[in-house]
N, C-alpha and C positions, 0 to 999 in steps of 0.2 A: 670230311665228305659225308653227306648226308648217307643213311644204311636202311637197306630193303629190311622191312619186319614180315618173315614168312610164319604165318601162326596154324595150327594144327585143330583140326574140326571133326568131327565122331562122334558114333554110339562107343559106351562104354564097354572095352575089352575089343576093343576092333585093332589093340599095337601102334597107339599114336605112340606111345613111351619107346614102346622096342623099335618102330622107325625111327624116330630121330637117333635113338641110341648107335643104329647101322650107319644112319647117315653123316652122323659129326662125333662118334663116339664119346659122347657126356648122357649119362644117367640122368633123367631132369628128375626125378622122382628121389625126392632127399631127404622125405621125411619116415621117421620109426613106421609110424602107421601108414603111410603108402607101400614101404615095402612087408609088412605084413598082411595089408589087405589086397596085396597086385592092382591097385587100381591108383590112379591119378588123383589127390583131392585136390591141391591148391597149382599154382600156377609153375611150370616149371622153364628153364631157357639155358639155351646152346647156342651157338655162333658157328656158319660155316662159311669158309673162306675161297672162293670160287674161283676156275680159273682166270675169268677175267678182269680178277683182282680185287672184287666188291668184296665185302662182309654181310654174311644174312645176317638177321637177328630172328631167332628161331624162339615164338612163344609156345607150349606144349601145355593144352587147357584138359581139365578133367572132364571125360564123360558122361559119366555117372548123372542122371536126373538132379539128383540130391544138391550135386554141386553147379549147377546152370550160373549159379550165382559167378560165381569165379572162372566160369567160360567165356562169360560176357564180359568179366573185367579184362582176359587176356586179349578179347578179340578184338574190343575199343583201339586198341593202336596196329594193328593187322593193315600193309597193306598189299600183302597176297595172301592166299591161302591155299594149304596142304589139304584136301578135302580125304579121310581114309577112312575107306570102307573093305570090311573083311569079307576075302572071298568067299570066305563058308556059309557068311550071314544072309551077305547083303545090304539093300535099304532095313532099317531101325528104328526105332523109335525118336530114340535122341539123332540122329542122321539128317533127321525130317527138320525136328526144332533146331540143330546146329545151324543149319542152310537156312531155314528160317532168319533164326539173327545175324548171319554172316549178310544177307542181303538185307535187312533192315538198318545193317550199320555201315552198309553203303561200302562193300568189300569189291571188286570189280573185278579181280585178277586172280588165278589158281590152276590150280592142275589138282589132279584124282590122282588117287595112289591104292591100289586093290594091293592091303596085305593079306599076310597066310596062303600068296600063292602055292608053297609047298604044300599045304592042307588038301587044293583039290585038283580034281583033274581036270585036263583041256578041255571037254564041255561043258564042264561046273561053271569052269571061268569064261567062258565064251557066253554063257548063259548069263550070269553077273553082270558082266561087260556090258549086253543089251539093256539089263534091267537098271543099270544106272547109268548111261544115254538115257534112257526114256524117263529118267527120274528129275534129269538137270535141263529136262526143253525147254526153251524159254524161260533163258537161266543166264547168268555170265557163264554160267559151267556150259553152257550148252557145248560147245566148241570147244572146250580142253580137255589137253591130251588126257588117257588114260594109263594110267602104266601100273601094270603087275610089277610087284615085289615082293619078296622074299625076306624079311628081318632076320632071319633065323640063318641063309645060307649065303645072303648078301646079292641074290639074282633082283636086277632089276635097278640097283641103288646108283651104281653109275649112268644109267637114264636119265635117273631123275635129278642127278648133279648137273648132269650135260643142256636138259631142260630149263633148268635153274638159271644157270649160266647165261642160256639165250634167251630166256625171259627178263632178267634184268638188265644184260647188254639192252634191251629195248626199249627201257624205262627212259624218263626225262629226269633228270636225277638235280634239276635247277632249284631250291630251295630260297625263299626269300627268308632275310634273316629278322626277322618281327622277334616280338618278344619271346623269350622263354616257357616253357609250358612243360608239364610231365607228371600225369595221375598217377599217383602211389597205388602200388598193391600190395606195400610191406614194407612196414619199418619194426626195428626191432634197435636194439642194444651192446654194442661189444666191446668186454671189456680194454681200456686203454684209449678207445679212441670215443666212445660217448654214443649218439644219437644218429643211424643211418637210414636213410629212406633207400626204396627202389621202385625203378617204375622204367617204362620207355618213353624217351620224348618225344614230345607231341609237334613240339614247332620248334623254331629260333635255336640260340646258341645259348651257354653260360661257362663262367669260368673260376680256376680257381680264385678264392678271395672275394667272392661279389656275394652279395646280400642276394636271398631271396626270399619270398614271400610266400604265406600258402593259408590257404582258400577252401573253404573260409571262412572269417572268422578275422585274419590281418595279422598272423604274427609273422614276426622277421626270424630269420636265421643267415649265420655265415657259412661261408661252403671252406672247407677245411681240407675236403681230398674227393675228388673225384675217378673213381674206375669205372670200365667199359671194357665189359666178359672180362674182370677178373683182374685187367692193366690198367696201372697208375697212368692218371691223362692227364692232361691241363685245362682242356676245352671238352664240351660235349655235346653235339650237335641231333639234331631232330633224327628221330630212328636209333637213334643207339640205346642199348639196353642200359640201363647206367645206375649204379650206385654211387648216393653222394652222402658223405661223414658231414657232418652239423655240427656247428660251433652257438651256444648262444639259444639253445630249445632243448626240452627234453623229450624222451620218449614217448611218455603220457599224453602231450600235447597237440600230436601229430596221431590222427585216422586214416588207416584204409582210405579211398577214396577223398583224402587231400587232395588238391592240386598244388603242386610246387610252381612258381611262377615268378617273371620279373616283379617286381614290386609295381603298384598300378594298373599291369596291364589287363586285368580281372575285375569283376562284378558280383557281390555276391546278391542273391535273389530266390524270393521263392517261387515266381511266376516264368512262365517259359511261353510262348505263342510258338508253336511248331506246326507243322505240318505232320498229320498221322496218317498210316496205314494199316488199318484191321485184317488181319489176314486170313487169306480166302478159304481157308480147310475148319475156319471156327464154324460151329452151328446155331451160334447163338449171336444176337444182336448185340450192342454197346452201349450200355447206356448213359444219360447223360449222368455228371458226375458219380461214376464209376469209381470204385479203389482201386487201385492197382499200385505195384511194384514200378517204381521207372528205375533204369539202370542206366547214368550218367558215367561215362568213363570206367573208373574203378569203383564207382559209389552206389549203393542202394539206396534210394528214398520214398517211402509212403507217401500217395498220391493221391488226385482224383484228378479225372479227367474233364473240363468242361467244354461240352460240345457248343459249336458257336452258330450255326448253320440248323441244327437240326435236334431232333431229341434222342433218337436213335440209331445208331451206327450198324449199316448191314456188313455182314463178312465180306472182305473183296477190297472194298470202300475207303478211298482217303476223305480227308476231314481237316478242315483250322479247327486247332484246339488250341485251348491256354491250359498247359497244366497248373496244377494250383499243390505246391509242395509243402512237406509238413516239417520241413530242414531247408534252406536254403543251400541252393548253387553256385559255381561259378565255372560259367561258358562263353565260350565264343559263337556268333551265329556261322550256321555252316557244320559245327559238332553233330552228332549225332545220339540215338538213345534209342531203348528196348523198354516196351511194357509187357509187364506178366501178370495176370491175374491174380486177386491178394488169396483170393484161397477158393480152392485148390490152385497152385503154380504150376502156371505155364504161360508159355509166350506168345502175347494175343497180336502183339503190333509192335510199334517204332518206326522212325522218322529221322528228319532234319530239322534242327530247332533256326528258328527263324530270328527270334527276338529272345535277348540272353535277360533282360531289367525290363518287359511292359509293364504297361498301367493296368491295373484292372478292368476287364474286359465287359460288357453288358452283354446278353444274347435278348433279349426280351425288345419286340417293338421292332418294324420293319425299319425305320431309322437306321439301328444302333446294326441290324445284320448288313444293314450295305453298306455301312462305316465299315464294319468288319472286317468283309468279303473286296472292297479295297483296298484294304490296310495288308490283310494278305499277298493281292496279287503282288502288289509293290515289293515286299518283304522276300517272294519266292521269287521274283524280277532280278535282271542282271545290273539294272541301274543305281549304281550304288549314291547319285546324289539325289533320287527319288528318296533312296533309302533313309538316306540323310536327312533329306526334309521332315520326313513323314517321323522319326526321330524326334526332330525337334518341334515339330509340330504338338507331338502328344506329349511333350515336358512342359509343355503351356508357356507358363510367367516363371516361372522357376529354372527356364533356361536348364541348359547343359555347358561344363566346363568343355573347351577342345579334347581332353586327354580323356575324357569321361565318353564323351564321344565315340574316338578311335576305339574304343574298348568296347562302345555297342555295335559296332561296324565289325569289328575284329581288322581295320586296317590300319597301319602304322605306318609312323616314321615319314620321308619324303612323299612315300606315296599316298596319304593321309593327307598332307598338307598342300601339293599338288590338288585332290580332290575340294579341298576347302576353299581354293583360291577361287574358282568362276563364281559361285553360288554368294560369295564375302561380297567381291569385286562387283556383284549386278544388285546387289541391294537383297537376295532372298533369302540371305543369311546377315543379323546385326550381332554385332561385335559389342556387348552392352556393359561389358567390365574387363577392359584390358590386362591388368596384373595377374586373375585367372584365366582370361581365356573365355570367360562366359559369352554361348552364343545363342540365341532368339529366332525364333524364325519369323519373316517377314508380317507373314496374317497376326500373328501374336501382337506384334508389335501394332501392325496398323489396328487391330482389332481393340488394344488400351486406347494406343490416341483418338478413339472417335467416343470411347467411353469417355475419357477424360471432356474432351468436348460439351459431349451431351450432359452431362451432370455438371459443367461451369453454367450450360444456359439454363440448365433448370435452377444453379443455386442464382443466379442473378436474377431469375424471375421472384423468385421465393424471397431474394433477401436485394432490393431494389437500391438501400443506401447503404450497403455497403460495396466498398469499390474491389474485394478478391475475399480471397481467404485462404489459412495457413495450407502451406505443403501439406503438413505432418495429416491438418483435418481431412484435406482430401484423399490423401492415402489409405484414410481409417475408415474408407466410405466406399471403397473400389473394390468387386469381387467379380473371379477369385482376387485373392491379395497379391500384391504386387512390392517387393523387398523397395526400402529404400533407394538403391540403386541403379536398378533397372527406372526405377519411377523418374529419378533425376535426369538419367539417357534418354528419357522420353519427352521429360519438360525442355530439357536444352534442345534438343532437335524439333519440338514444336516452336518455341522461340524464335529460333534461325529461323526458319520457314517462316514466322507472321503470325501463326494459330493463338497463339497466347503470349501475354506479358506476363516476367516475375518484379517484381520488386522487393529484394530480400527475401522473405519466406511465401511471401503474398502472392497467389496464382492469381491472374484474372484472362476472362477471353480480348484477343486483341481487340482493341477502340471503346472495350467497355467503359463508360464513365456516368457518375455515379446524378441521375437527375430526378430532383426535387419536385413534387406536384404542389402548389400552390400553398395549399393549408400545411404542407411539410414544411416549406420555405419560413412563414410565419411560425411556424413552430419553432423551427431550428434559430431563429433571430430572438425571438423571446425568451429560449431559453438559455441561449448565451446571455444575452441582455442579462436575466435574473442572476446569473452568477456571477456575474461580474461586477453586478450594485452590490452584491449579497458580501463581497470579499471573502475573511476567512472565517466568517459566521453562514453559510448557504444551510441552504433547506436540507432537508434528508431525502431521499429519493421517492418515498412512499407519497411524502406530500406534493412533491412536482407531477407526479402521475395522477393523484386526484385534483392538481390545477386544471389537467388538459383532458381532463375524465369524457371528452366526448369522440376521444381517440382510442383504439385500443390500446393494451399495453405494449403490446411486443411493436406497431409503430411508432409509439414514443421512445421505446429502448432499440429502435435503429438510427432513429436522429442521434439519440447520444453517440451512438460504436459511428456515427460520423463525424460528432464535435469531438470526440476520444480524438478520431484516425487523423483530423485537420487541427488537432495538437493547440483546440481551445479549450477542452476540458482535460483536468488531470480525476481517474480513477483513484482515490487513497483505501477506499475499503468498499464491498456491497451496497454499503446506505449512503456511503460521503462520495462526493463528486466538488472539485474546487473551479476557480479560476485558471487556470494554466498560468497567465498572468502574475495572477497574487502568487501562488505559490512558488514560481520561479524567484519571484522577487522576496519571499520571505527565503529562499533558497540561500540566495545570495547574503543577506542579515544576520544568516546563522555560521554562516561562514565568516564574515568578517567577524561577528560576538566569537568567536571560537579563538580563532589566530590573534584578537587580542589577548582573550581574560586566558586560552589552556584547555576548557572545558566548558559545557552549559548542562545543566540541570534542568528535570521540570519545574520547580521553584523559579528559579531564572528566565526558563523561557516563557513558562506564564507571565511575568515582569514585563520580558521583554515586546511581547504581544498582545498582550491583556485577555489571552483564551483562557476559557474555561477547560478541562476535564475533557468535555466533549470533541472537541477538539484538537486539543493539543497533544492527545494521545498518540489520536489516529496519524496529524501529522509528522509528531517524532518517529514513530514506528515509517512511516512513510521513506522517510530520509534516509532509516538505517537501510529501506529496502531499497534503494535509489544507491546506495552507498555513499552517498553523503557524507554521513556519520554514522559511528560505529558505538555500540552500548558499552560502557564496560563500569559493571557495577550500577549503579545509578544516575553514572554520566555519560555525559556523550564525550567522543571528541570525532574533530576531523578523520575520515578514513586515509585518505592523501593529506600527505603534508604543502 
């Protein structure tokens, strides 16, 4: 059963440790130096077992300024919170920034807990009580209960049990089971059993003996033993505190701010399109590529923010940005994230990331801001096959696999492929390589075939006798570039349709065919003619071009690549051009002289022909490249017998 995570939020020295310790009797404070300095540093967890049979999973974050780092990693998987403010204080400093990030990381559910009520008296506390009401207005907190307690004499803990209780009885506790997810806030080493991480899950299930993955970066591990608070499990489902022993990784290889994960179901990236929120108590504006601290999950990474709208951010103010990362991520959209200013630190904003892999972003030119500014609406829209389009729209010609997909969406499994069936099925999504999956969005598609198009009719302007030309050339002329693949999906579906003929490698536009203007015709009959008086003594090419010298060159060298393609002239080298004729039929001579004598020689074949050097070279070499015949030593023989 999926488990409530009630996480703890405070100025430092307000008794988040000594509450929890009343409330579930575990010390979360386990390290030398917390209990010498009485203060919280790293992340601490308890579990309390309610009566109406749920399990909390209780995180306990440190107060202290110094440590905000490690507050935000407990608070990332939070999804209630203990808000605790000490009677004696009140509102704090870190009180302010806690609630800050607890509602930047999209925390929605809590109750107040006023400890050190022993401390004061009844109009101390009556006093407090107002000053935080007035502090949570227009707040999730606005409306949650308040409760005095006592850690020291145990007055008030049963409230907040009984509280507990009815707040989660309330919850929708429905979990869909997508893939695995869960950012580390510690791994370490023990002896006997090797490599453990720990973290709370985020989504999905996993279990013992399954491979997972973590992020990122792409190394695998096996999972060897799974606990949750402390018991051997088999399964461990989204919200459970959980440590899991590693087979197959070491320690060193594994950071804070890993994400453990199904295999695949992750992206790693250093770009994010999110949605910001500058918050309203700063006094200073935001400017555009700013540093800052972003805090993904469990993870810190150096940033800059690029504003996409505007150049400067007022306090108050949301914003599209792309952050621009200096370590790569991996998220799902929908996650959440805190910015803190790179120096001096503190917590300026955060958001909802929208897009876990974009392209890089342009802000420059009224264009590229209403590309932008719709690219967002859609992204922060509930339409998830907008989403989708808009997806594959900006992967261009380079497509997206399906499974690459579900991973920029964060949707899975049937209900992923449900989503993919109308958009497949109506044509606004092409299916352009079936063994992975690779999928195209319509305009891409239509947007090649009209290129394709438009560059057959200009090359059949440009080159009038010849009747196509190769796949491969066209491919090498198309931009952006376009893989093999996808280009073949596109030539075959023009085909079917009519647009274009192939013949073998040769493109051309349908009905193209290849017409002769008068002085061409006379050309092209002349100089078959000459070749074919000429046998296997012809001219060299240099001089057939100063025959017809009142032509350009590159029109006489199209009539050829047309007695080439109509299989009258044979190419044997740049300067020699033969019969087709003759030389099939000296073809056939060398083949029989072979199968008689064994072998032929140049000695022999000059004999046999009466060529000179000049000739007879080109042609042997010709044959070996025909395969004809094959050299070996300074004979030939038959290649086939």
């Amino acid at each position: 059963m999926r488990e409530i995570v009630l996480g703890t939020a405070g100025h430092v020295d307000h008794g988040k440790t000594s509450f929890i310790k009343a409330l579930t009797g575990t010390d979360t404070d386990r390290l030398k130096e917390e209990k010498q300095r009485g203060i919280t540093i790293e992340l601490g967890f308890a579990h309390l077992d309610l009566p109406c049979g749920h399990r909390l999973g209780i995180v306990d974050v440190p107060g202290h300024e110094k440590f905000i780092r490690n507050m935000v990693a407990g608070a990332a998987g939070m999804d209630m919170v203990a808000f605790i403010i000490a009677a004696d204080e009140g509102i704090m400093p870190q009180t302010k920034e806690h609630f800050d990030i607890c509602r930047l990381l999209g925390v929605r559910n809590g109750i107040i807990i006023l400890t050190k009520k022993d401390m004061v008296e009844p109009d101390w506390l009556e006093m407090v009580e107002e000053e935080v009401r007035d502090f949570f207005v227009d707040s999730f907190l606005e409306d949650a209960p308040i409760i005095p307690v006592s850690s020291l004499t145990g007055e008030g803990i049963n409230d907040v049990i009984a509280l507990l209780d009815e707040n989660v009885r309330a919850l929708d506790f429905q979990e869909e089971f997508g893939p695995f997810r869960m950012a580390v806030d510690r791994v370490f080493s023990m002896k006997g059993f090797g490599t453990v991480i720990t973290g709370t899950s985020l989504s999905g299930r996993v279990s013992l003996g399954e491979e997972i993955m973590f992020y990122p970066g792409g190394l695998n591990a096996k999972i060897r033993g799974i606990q949750v608070h402390g018991q051997e499990v088999q399964l461990v489902e989204a919200g459970h505190r959980t440590a899991i022993n590693l087979q197959g990784i070491e320690k060193e290889q594994i950071n804070r701010g890993d994400v453990a994960a199904t295999p695949g179901s992750l992206a790693d990236s250093t770009l994010l399109d999110v949605k910001l929120h500058y918050l309203a108590s700063l006094k200073r504006e935001l400017k555009n590529r700013a540093q800052v601290r972003v805090h993904v999950g469990t993870r810190e990474i150096i940033g800059r923010v690029l504003l996409l709208d505007e150049d400067r951010l007022s306090p108050g103010s949301d914003a599209n940005v792309q952050l621009i990362l200096q370590e790569p991520v991996a998220v799902w959209p929908g996650d959440t994230f805190v910015i803190r200013s790179y120096s001096p630190i503190t917590t300026i904003g955060g958001g909802s990331i929208l897009n876990s892999a974009p392209r890089k972003r342009k802000r420059s030119g009224e264009k590229h801001r209403e590309y932008n500014q719709r690219a967002f609406a859609i992204m922060s829209g509930t339409d998830d096959v907008e989403r989708m389009l808009l997806f594959l729209d900006e992967s261009g010609r380079a497509g997206i696999t399906a499974d690459a997909l579900a991973v920029r969406l964060g949707i899975f499994g049937k209900k992923f492929k449900k989503l993919l069936q109308q958009p497949t099925s109506s044509g606004q999504i092409m299916v352009v390589e079936s063994e992975t999956q690779r999928l195209v969005s319509a305009p891409v598609f239509t947007q090649l075939k009209q290129q394709i198009i438009d560059f057959l009719k200009h090359y059949h302007q440009e080159n009038p006798l010849k009747s196509g030309l190769d796949k491969e050339e066209l491919r090498s002329q198309l931009q952006p570039p376009v893989d093999a693949k996808f280009l073949q999906y596109t030539l075959t579906s023009m085909t079917r349709k009519g647009d274009i003929e192939q013949t073998g490698a040769e493109i051309r536009l349908a009905g193209h065919t290849v017409t002769l203007q008068v002085d061409e015709q006379e050309m092209q009959q002349k100089i078959g003619s000459l070749y074919q008086k000429s046998g296997l003594t012809p001219p060299i090419l240099k001089d057939v071009l100063a025959t017809f010298d009142e032509f350009p060159p590159q029109q006489i060298m199209q009539v050829f690549a047309l007695l080439l393609e109509q299989k009258k002239l044979i190419k044997v080298n740049e300067a020699l051009f033969f019969s087709a004729d003759e030389v099939d039929k000296l073809g056939r001579e060398i083949a029989d002289f072979i199968r008689k004598e064994g072998e032929i020689d140049a000695p022999r074949f000059k004999q046999l022909t009466g060529l000179t050097r000049k000739f007879s070279i080109p042609l042997l070499e010709y044959f070996d490249k025909i395969k004809l015949t094959i050299r070996v030593g300074d004979k030939r023989v038959l290649r086939k017998s």
